[in-house]
N, C-alpha and C positions, 0 to 999 in steps of 0.2 A: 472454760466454764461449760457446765452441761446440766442438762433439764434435770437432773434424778434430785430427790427430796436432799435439802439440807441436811447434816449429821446433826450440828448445832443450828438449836431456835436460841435467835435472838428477841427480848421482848421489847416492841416497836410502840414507844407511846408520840401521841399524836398531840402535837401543840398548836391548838386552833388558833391562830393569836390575828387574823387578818377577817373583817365583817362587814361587806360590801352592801352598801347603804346609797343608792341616789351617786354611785359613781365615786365614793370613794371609800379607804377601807378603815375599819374601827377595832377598836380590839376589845373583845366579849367572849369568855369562854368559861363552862363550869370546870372546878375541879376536882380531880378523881372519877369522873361518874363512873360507878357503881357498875351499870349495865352497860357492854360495850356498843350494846345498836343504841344508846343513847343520844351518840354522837350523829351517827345519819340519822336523826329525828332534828338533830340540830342543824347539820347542813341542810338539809330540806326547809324548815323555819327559814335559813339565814337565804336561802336561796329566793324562795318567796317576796321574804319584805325586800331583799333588794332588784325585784323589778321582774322576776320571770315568773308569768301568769299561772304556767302550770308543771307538775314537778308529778311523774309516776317512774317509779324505780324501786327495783328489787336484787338481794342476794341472795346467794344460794349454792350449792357445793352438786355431785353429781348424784345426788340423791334426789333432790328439786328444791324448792324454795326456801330458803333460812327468815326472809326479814324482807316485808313491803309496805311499802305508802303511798297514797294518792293525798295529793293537796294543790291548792290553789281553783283557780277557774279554766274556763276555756280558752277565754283570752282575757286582754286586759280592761274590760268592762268592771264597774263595780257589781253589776246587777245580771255579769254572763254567769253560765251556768257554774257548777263542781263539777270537779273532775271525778268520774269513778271509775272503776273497772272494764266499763265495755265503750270508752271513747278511744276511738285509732288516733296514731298522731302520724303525722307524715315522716318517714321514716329515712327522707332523703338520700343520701348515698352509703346506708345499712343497705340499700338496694343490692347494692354491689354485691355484699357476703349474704347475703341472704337469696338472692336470686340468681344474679347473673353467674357468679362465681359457681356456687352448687349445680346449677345446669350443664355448663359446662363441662365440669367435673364426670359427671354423671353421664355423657356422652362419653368421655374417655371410657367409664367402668364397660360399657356397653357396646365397649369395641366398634365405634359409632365416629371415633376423632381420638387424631394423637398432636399432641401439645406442641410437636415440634413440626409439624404441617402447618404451609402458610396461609395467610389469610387469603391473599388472591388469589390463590389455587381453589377457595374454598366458596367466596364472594368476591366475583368477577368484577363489581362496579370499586372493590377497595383500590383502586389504582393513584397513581402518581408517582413522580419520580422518587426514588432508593424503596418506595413502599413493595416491591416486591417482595423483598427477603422476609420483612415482618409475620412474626410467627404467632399463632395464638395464644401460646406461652408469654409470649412479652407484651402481650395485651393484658394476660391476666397481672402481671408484675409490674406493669408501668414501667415498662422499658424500649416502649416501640417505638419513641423519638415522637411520639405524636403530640399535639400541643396540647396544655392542662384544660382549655374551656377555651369557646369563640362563641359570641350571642349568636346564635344560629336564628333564635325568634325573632331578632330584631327586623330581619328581611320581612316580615311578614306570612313566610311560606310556613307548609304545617304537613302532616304526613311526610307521604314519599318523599316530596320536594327534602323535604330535610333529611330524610335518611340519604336524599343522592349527596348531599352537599357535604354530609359527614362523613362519606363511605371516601366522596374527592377531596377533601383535604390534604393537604401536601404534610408533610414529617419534619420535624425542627432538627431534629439530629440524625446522625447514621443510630439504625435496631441495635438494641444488646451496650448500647456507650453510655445512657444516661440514664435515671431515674425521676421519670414528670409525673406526677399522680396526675392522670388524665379521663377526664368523662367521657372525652371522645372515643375512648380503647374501650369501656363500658358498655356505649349504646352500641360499639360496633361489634359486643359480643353476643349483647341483644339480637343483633341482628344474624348472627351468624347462628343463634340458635332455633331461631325462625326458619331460616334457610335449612336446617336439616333437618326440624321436625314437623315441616312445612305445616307450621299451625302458629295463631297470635302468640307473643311470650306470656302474657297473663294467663291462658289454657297451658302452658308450659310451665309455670309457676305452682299453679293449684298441683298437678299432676306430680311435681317434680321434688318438690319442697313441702307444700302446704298441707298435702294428706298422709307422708310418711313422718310428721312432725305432728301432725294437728293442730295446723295454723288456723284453727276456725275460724279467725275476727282481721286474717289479713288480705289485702284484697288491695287492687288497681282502682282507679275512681268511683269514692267512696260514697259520692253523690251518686255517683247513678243508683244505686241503689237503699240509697236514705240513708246510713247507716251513723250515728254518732261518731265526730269527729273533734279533738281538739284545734280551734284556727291556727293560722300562722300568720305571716304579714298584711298590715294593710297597707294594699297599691292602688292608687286612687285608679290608675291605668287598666286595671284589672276587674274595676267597679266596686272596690273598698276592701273590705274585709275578704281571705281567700279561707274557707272553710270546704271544706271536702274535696278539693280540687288542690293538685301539687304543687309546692311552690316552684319547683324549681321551672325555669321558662322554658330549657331545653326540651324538658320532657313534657311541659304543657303543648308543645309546638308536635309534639309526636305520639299529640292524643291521649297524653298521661299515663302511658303504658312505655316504659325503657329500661335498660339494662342499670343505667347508672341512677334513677331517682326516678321516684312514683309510689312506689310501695307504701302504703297503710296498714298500722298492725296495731294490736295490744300491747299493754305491757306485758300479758300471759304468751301470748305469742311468741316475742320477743325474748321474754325467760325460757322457752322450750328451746327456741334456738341455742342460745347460750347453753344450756345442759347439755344437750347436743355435741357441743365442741370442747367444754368440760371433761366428757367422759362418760356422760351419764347417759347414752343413750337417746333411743326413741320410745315417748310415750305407751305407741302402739303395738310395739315390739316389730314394726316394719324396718324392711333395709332402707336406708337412706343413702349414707357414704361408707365408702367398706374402712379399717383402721390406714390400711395403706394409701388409699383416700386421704385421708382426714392429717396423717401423717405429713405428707407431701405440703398439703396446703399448706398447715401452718410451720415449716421447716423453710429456715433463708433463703433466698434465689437470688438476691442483689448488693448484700455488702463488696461481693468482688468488685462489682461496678461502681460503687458510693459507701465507701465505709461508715456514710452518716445516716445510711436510706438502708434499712434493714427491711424487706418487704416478702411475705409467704407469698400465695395465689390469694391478690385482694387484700389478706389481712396485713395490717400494719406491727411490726414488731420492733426491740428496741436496739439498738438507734434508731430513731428516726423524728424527723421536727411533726410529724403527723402522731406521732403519738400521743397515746393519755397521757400525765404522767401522774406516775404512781411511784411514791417512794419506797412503798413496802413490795411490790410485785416482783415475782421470781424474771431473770434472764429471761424465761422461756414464754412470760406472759405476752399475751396478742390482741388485737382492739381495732376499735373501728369507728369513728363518729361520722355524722350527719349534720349538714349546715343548718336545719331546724332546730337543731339542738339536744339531737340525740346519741347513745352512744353502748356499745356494748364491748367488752371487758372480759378476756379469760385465763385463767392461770390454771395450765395443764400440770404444773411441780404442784401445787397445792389443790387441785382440782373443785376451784372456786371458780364462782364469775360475778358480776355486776350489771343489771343495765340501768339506763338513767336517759327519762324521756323526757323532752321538756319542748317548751315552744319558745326559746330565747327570742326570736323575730319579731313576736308579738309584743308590740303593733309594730317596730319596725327592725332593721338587719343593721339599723347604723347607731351611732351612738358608742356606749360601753358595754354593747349587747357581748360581743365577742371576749370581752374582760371578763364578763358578769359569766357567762359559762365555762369559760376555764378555768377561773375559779372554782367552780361551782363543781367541777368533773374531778379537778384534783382535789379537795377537802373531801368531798364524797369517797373515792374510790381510796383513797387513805384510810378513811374511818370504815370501809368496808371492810379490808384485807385485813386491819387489827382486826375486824369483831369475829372473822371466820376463822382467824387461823391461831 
């Protein structure tokens, strides 16, 4: 199979027949409709009444924007705010492809780092045993044998403390033999990109990302500078309701600034991104990532290793149990979600994308919350690909 345009289109009608209500599912759907964004006007409704506070999501092809909506609230308040166009949501591990990964990248272009030099040659404190060999490569891939997540906050420690205890962590497997989607391969690229351009990663983000993109509305802790935020969980532990502060703990404990989670954006944000990796350039007509770049990233690095773990630099491709799924997306489509309940979506054969923002957490991460957005991603990104393509 290979990425080049279909000869024959087939035409993909979408049978919404499952309508998640209070945790379980109903069957409701019009027929024919007419208009094909009718449908994402439906999964958004259906997304809403069954329990997820706030829903902003847009499609679009590499031209920019085809079809958006903002609906519900901030959180699950009756009387919290609407959602509109200049509330950030926390954009949890979008971090990755969106920050850490592009840094990176962009370090290679600049003849600055090559992908197959290893970490502790590069950050002296990544030590422990077999972790010599671990290459920055297999960090960006999730192949460095490092473990998926350890509560690091729970200790109490914050800053440095935590970056030493991330950087000492010991490796579950021999480099290059497994596939673990790992946070900890994230913030320690965070870190690695501190370490070359000896400056905070948020001054590396705006610089790197932000301005050859014109991320105008995405930004590191969103409180400190007031700025409208959709919430995410309420942690009674945390002092109730977390609104402009990230949920993830890892990256609260390292000042809300990390490779792997922290990041705050628009949904307009978020769609430029997307475009981006679509084909359609940069806004400003700046260099961001060269095609050779962009190539690389999203081209396999790990089915040799796990025929079930299809993984670029960061993005998720298919095979894999981390994917979206989408019935209708080409072979070649790539993707990325967020434990917040975000996600973005791109198909380089069709040269579409999707994003879909939402706060599933709110008010809490347990439940049929995890039900309620899988759903929620797959009836969406279905009713997307028919209406673009």
């Amino acid at each position: 199979q290979t990425c080049a345009l279909p000869i024959c289109l087939f035409i993909a009608v979408i049978v919404q027949s499952r309508h998640i209500m209070g945790g379980s599912w109903r069957t409701k759907s019009a027929l024919a409709p007419t208009n094909p964004f009718d449908a994402l006007d439906h999964v958004v409704e259906r997304s809403i009444a069954g329990g997820i506070p706030a829903v902003a999501c847009a499609i679009g092809d590499r031209d920019g924007t085809r079809w958006q909506r903002f609906a519900g609230r901030v959180d699950s308040r009756p009387d919290a705010a609407t959602v509109t166009p200049s509330h950030r949501f926390d954009l949890a591990s979008l971090t990755k492809v969106i920050v850490a990964m592009p840094v990176i990248l962009s370090l290679v272009e600049s003849g600055d780092l090559h992908l197959g030099w290893r970490v502790s040659d590069l950050l002296p404190d990544f030590a422990g045993d077999g972790k010599h060999d671990v290459t920055v490569a297999q960090l960006l891939t999730h192949t460095s044998g490092l473990p998926a997540h350890l509560p690091f906050w729970q200790s109490g420690d914050a800053g440095g403390a935590i970056r030493h205890r991330v950087l000492a962590t010991p490796i579950e497997s021999k480099p290059g033999t497994t596939v673990t989607y790992s946070d900890l391969g994230y913030m320690t690229l965070g870190f690695l990109a501190e370490a070359i351009y000896e400056r905070p990663l948020d001054e590396i983000a705006r610089a790197v990302t932000s301005a050859p993109l014109d991320l105008s509305g995405a930004t590191y802790r969103p409180r400190d500078i007031g700025v409208e935020c959709v919430a995410s969980e309420v942690v009674e532990d945390r002092g109730g309701l977390i609104l402009g502060e990230v949920h993830d703990e890892n990256a609260m404990a390292l000042g809300g600034i990390a490779g792997h989670a922290g990041l705050f954006a628009t949904l307009d944000d978020v769609s430029k991104v997307a475009r981006f990796w679509a084909g359609g350039g940069t806004p400003n007509g700046r260099h961001f990532l060269s095609d050779a770049t962009v190539n690389a990233a999203v081209r396999d690095h790990t089915l040799h290793i796990d025929p079930r773990s299809s993984r670029g630099y960061g993005w998720v491709r298919s095979p894999n149990p981390f994917a979206i799924p989408n019935d209708l997306a080409s072979i070649c489509a790539f993707s990325h979600t967020g434990f917040t309940g975000t996600s973005i979506m791109i198909d380089p054969t069709w040269g579409i994308w999707a994003v879909f923002l939402t706060n599933r957490v709110n008010p809490t991460r347990h439940g049929d919350s995890s039900t309620r957005i899988r759903a929620a991603r797959a009836t969406f990104h279905n009713a997307a690909w028919a209406a673009l393509t």
